[in-house]
C-alpha positions in Angstrom: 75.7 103.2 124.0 75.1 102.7 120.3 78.5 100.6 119.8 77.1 98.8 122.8 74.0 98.0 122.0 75.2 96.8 118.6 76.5 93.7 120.9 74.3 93.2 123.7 71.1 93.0 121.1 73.2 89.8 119.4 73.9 88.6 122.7 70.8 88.7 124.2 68.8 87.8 121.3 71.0 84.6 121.6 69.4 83.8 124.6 66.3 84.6 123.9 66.5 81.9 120.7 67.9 79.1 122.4 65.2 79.7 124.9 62.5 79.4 122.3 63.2 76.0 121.5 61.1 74.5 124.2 58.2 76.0 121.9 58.6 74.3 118.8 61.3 74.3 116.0 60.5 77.3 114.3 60.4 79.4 116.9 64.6 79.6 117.3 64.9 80.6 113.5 62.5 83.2 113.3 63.4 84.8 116.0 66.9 84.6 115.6 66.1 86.1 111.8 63.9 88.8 113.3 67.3 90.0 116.4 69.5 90.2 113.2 66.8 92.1 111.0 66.1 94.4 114.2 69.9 94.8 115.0 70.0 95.9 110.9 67.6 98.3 111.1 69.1 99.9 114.6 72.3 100.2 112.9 70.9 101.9 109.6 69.0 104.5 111.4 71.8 105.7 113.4 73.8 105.6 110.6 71.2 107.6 108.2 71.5 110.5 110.9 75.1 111.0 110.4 75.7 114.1 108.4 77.0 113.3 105.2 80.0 115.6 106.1 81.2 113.5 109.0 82.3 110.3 106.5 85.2 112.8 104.7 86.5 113.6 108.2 89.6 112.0 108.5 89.7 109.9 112.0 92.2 111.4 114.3 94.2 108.7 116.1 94.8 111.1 119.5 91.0 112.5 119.3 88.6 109.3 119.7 85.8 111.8 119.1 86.9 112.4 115.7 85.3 108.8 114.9 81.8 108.2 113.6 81.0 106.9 116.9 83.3 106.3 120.4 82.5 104.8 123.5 84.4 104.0 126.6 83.5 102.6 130.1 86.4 102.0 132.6 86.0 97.6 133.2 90.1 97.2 135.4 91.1 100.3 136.1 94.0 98.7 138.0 95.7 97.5 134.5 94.1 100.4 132.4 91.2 97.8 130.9 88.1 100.0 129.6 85.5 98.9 127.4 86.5 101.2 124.3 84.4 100.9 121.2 84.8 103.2 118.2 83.5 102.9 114.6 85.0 104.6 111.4 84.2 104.1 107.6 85.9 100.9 107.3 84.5 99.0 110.6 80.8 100.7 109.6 80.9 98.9 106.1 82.6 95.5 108.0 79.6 95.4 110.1 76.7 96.1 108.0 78.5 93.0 106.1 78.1 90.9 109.0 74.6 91.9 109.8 74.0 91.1 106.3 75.7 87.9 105.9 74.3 86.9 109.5 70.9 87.1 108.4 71.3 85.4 105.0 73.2 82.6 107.1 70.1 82.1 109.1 68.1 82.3 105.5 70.6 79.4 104.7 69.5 76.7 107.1 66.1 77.4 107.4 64.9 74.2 105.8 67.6 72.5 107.9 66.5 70.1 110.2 68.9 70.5 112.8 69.1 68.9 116.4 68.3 71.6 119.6 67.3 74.1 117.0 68.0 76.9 119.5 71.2 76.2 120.7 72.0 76.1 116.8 70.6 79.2 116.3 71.9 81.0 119.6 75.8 80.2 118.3 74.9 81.8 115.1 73.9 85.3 116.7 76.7 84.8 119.6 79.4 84.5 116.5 78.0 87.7 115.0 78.1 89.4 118.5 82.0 88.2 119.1 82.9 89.2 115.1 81.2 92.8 115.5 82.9 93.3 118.7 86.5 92.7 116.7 85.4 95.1 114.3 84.9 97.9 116.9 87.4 97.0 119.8 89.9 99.8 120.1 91.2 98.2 123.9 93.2 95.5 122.6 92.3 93.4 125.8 88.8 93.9 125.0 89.7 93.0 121.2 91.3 89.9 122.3 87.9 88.7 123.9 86.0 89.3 121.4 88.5 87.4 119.2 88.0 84.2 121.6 84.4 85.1 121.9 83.8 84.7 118.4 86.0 81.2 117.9 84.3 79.3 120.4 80.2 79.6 119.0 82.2 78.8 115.2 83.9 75.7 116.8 80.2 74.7 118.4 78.6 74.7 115.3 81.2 72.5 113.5 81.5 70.0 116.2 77.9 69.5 116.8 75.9 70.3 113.7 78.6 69.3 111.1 79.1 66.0 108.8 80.9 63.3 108.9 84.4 64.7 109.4 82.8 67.3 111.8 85.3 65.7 114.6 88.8 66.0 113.2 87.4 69.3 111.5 86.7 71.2 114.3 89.4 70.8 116.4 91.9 71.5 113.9 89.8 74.8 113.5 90.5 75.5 117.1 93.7 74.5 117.7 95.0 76.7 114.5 93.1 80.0 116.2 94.1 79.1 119.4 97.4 78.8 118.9 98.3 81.7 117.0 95.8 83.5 119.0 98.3 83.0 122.0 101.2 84.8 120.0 98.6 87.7 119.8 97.7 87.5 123.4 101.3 87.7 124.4 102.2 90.6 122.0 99.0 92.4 123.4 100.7 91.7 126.8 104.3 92.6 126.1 102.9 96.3 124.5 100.8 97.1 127.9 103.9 96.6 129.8 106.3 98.6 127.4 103.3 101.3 127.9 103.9 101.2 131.5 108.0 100.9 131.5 107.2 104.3 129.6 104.5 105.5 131.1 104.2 104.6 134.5 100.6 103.4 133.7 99.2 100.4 131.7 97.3 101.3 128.8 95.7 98.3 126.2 94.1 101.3 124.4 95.0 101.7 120.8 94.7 105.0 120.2 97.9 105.0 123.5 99.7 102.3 121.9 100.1 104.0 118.8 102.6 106.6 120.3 105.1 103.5 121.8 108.3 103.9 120.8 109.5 100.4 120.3 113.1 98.6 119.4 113.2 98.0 116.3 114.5 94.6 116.5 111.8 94.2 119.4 109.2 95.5 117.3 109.5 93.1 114.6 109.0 90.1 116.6 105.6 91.4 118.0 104.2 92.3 114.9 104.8 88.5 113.8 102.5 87.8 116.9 100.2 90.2 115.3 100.6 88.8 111.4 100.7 84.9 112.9 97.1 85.1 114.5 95.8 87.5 111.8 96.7 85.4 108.3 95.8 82.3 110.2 92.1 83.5 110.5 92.9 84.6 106.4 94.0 82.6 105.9 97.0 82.6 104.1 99.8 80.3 102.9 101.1 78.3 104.6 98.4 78.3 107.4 95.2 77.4 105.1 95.0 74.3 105.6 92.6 74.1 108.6 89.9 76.2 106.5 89.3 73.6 103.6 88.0 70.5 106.4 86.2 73.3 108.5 84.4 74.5 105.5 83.7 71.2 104.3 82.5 69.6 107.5 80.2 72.6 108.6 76.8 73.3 108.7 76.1 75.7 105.6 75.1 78.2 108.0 78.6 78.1 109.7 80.3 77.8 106.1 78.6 81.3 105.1 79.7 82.8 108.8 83.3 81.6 108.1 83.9 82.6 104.6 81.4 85.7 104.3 82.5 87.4 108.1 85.0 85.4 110.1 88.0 85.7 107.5 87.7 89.2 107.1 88.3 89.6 110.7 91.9 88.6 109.7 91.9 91.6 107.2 91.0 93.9 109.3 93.3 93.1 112.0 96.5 93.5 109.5 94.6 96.5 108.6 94.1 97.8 111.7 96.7 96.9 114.2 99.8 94.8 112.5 101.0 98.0 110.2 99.9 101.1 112.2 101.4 99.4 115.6 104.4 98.6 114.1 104.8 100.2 111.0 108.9 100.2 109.9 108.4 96.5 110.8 105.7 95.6 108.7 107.1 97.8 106.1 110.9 95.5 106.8 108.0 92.3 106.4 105.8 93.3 103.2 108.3 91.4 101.0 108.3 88.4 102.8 103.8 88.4 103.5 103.2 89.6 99.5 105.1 86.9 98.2 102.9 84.8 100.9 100.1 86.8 99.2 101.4 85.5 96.1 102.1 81.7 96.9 98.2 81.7 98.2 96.7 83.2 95.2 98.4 80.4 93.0 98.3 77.7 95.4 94.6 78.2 95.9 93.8 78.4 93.0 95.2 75.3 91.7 94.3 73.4 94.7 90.8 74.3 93.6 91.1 72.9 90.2 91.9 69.3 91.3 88.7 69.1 93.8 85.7 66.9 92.9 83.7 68.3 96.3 81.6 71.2 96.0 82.8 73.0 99.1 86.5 72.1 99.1 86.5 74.0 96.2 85.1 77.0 96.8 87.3 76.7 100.1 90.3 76.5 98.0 89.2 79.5 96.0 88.9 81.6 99.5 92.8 80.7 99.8 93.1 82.2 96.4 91.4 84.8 97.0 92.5 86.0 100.2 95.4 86.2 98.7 94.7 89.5 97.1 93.9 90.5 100.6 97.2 90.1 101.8 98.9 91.9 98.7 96.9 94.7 99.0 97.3 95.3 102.4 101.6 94.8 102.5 101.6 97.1 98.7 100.7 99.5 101.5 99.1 102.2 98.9 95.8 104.0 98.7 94.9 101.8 95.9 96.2 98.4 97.0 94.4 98.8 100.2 91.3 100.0 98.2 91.3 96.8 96.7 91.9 94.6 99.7 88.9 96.5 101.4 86.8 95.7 98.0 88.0 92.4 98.4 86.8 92.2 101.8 83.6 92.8 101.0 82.8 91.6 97.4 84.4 88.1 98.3 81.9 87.8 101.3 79.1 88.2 98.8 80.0 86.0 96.4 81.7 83.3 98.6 78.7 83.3 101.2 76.5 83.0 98.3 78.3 79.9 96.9 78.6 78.1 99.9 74.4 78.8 100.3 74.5 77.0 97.2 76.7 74.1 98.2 75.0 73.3 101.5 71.7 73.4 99.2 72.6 70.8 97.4 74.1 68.6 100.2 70.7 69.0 101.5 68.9 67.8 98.5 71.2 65.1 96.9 73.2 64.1 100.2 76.5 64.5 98.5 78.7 66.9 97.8 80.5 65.7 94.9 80.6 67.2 91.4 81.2 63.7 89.8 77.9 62.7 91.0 75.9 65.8 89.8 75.6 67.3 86.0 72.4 69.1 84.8 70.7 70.1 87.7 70.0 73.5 85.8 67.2 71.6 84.0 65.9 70.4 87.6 66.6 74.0 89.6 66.7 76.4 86.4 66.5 79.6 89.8 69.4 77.9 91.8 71.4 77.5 88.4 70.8 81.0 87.5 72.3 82.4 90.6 74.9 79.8 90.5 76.1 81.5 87.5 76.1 84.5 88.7 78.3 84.2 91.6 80.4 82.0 89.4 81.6 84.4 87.5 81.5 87.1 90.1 83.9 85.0 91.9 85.9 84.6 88.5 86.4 88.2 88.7 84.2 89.4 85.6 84.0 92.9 84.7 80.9 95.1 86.2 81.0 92.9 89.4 82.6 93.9 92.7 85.6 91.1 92.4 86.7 92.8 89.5 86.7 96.1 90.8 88.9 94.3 94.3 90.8 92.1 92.5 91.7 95.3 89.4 92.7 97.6 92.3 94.8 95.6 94.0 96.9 94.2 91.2 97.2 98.1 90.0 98.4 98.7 93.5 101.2 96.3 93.8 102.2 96.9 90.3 103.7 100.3 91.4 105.7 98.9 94.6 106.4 95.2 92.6 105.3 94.6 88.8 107.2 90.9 89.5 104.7 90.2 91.6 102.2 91.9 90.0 102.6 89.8 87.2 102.1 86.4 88.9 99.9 87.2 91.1 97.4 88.0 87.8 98.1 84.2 87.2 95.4 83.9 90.1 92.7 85.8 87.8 93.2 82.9 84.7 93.2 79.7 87.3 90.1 81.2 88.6 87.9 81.4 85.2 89.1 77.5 85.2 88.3 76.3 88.2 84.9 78.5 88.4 84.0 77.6 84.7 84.5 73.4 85.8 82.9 73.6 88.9 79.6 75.5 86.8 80.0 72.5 83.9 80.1 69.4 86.3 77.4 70.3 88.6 75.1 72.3 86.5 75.3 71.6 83.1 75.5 67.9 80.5 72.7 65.7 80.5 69.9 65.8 83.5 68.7 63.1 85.2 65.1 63.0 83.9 64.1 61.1 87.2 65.5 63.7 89.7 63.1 65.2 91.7 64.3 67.9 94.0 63.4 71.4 95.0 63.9 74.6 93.6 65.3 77.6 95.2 61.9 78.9 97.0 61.2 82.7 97.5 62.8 82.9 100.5 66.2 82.2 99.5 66.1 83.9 96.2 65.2 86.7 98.5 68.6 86.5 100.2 70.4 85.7 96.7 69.0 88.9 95.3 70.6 90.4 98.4 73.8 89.6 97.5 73.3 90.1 93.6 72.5 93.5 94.1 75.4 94.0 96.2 77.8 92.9 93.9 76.4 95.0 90.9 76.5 97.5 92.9 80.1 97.8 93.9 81.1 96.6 90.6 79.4 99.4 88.7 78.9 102.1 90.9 82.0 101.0 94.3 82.5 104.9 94.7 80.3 105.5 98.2 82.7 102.8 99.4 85.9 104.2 98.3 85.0 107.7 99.8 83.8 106.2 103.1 87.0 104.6 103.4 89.8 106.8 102.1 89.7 109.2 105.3 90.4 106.0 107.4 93.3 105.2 105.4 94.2 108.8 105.5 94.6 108.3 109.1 96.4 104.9 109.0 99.1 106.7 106.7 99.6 109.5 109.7 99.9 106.7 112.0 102.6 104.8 110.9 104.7 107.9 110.9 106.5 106.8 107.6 104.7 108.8 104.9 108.1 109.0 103.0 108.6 105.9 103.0 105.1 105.6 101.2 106.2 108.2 98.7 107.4 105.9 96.5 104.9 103.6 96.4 102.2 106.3 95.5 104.7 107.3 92.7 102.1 107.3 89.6 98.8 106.3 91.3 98.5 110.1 92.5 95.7 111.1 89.8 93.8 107.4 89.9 93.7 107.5 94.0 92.2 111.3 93.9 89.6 109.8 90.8 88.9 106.8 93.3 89.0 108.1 97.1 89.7 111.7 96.5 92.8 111.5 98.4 95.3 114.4 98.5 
């Protein structure tokens, strides 16, 4: 019940927040603060009594008990629904990074004065509920819900708490998930009945699906149902564009759920499902999404550079850097994929932390534009310390976790594409341009002598030093990572059933991938 209870504590803490309200504003946000905490410390105790042995096991896609943790209920027997949770090395370190993030979001708007406090704070803690459940859904039914579950909290908190654009924002948020979410949804459908054309009995269950043998010509059209829905929630080129309003319109709370947890739920799906279900089609594909990958890294980034608002830039720079995601991912080698996983997680520190910042200022100077700004470090010396920081963690400098990600990755796809390779690093120069311009307009010149405005207070550096540590830490010292998650890619390998087609893109990353996941 562990997997379970991961949920229903999120869940029910929800209600328990927006309850509260009736006792005074505070109430919602400490409480909701205090579920996360307790949901944090749940998790990190089961996880401490894991023998240390069980994280080299490499997870066995016919042997659910061959995962950290499994659990499965029977919900429709009729259509072979269960409830089928399961949690390896990669979806462990996805959701200590959304218990994380979910309690610096909450950090993030605590001197917020938003309308119905705990409704606000209820749709935080449902979001992280719905995105935890897509990190440990193995019944794809059951992963679609959670997928909906998780978009309709996001769109709440855009379309009530947002600014002036919060409107036009949030539906186009919902209509681009929606949409592509159907493709999913009917791909989901059209592999349950091919299970039971074959079978005799439906199955959603991944660990069944995995065996299908599929047309290959059939095959490739439902893994673009797959890729649609996934690089949407990226998001990638050419399906960005909903993420720059949606970041820019919501509450900072919602802005550091979206970019810290919500787009790496699009990772982990390509991860997860779009190459191990149909693996010789995703293989045929990989040219086409990397030079997607690569059109995003260079479009973002220079979509970045032209922005005079705090937050569409450090949107734009998600597109960019999302883009490494996707390269990593289609390279389809034990390093690339190294990186995209390094990604995942060192770009949810550093953009979550940014976005903090962003909705910081908003809140102090009512604006969000750069132009209007200059020399605040004089006025906030602690929020233009950290600012720096992130800056140039999200710049990719060396000893920080971005550099490790973005380093792996371009390695990666150097063996299967040094063309691409080659441009893509055009993404790493853009970045130190945009990051460096964004740091000199708001931060530094001349300060308004006049301006009176708050600091950073203890509270939130408490949450910055959170998220500075983390970043230090997988920057100098990413190793526990890379172990935890090289059996799981082990096991994706077996199940795609093409190892020789793999060969060659291991061809002369042999002897770093053994130095950085000790993979045979």
């Amino acid at each position: 019940m562990f997997l379970l209870n991961l949920i229903l504590i999120l869940l029910a803490g929800g209600a328990l927040a927006w309850l509260s309200e009736r006792m005074g504003a505070q109430w919602p946000r400490q409480i909701a603060l205090l579920v996360v905490l307790a949901d944090l410390v749940y998790f990190l105790i089961k996880i401490a009594k894991i023998p240390v042995a069980n994280f080299a096991l490499t997870p066995n896609a016919s042997d659910p008990s061959s995962w950290l943790f499994a659990y499965k209920a029977e919900w429709i027997p009729r259509f072979g629904i269960n409830i089928e949770l399961a949690m390896d090395g990669l979806s462990l370190i996805l959701v200590m990074l959304t218990l994380v993030l979910g309690a610096v979001a909450i950090v993030s708007s605590w001197n917020e004065k938003n309308d119905r406090q705990g409704f606000f704070q209820a749709n935080i803690l449902w979001t992280l509920a719905g995105v935890i459940g897509v990190f440990l859904a193995l019944d794809l039914f059951l992963f679609f819900l959670f997928w909906e579950v998780m978009l309709v909290p996001m769109y709440l908190l855009i379309a009530i708490w947002g600014h002036e654009g919060k409107a036009y924002a949030s539906m186009k948020f919902f209509i681009f998930t929606q949409l592509s979410g159907l493709l999913m949804l009917v791909a989901i459908l059209v592999l349950a009945k091919l299970h039971h054309s074959a079978t005799g009995v439906y199955s959603f269950s991944y660990f069944d699906l995995l065996a299908l043998d599929i047309n290959a010509n059939f095959a490739y059209w439902l893994m673009l149902g797959f890729f649609i829905a996934f690089v949407v929630k990226l998001p990638g080129f050419p399906f960005h564009t909903w993420l720059p309003d949606a970041h820019t319109q919501a509450p900072t709370a919602g802005s550091v759920i979206l970019a810290g947890i919500l787009l790496k739920t699009g990772a982990y799906g390509l991860i997860r499902f779009t190459v191990p279900l149909f693996p010789a089609a995703a293989l045929e594909f990989a040219p086409i999404a990397m030079m997607l990958g690569v059109a995003g890294v260079i479009y973002g980034a220079i979509l970045a550079f032209a922005q005079n608002d705090f937050k569409r830039l450090v949107a734009y720079s998600s597109v960019s850097h999302m883009g490494f995601v996707l390269l990593g991912v289609f390279a389809w080698n034990s390093l690339a994929l190294q990186g995209a996983v390094m990604q995942m997680v060192a770009h949810g520190f550093s953009t979550a932390a940014l976005f903090m910042i962003a909705g910081a200022l908003q809140q102090r100077l009512h604006t969000r534009d750069m132009d209007k700004m200059g020399g605040l470090w004089h006025n906030m010396p602690r929020m233009g310390a950290v600012a720096l920081f992130f800056v140039l963690a999200s710049l990719g400098l060396p000893g920080l976790g971005n550099f490790v990600a973005e380093f792996f990755v371009l390695v990666g796809l150097f063996a299967v594409n040094p063309w691409m390779a080659a441009f893509a690093a055009l993404g790493l120069i853009t970045a130190a341009v945009y990051s460096l311009i964004l740091m000199q307009k708001a931060f530094y010149g001349k300060p308004n002598e006049n301006l009176k405005v708050a600091d950073f207070g203890s509270l939130e550096m408490t949450a910055m030093a959170v998220m500075i540590i983390g970043l230090i830490w997988l920057g100098l010292y990413p190793q526990p990572v890379l172990d935890m998650v090289q059996p799981v890619l082990n096991s994706l390998y077996i199940e795609t059933n093409t190892v020789p087609l793999l060969e060659n893109r291991d061809v002369g990353l042999i002897e770093s991938v053994n130095l950085v996941g000790g993979s045979e």
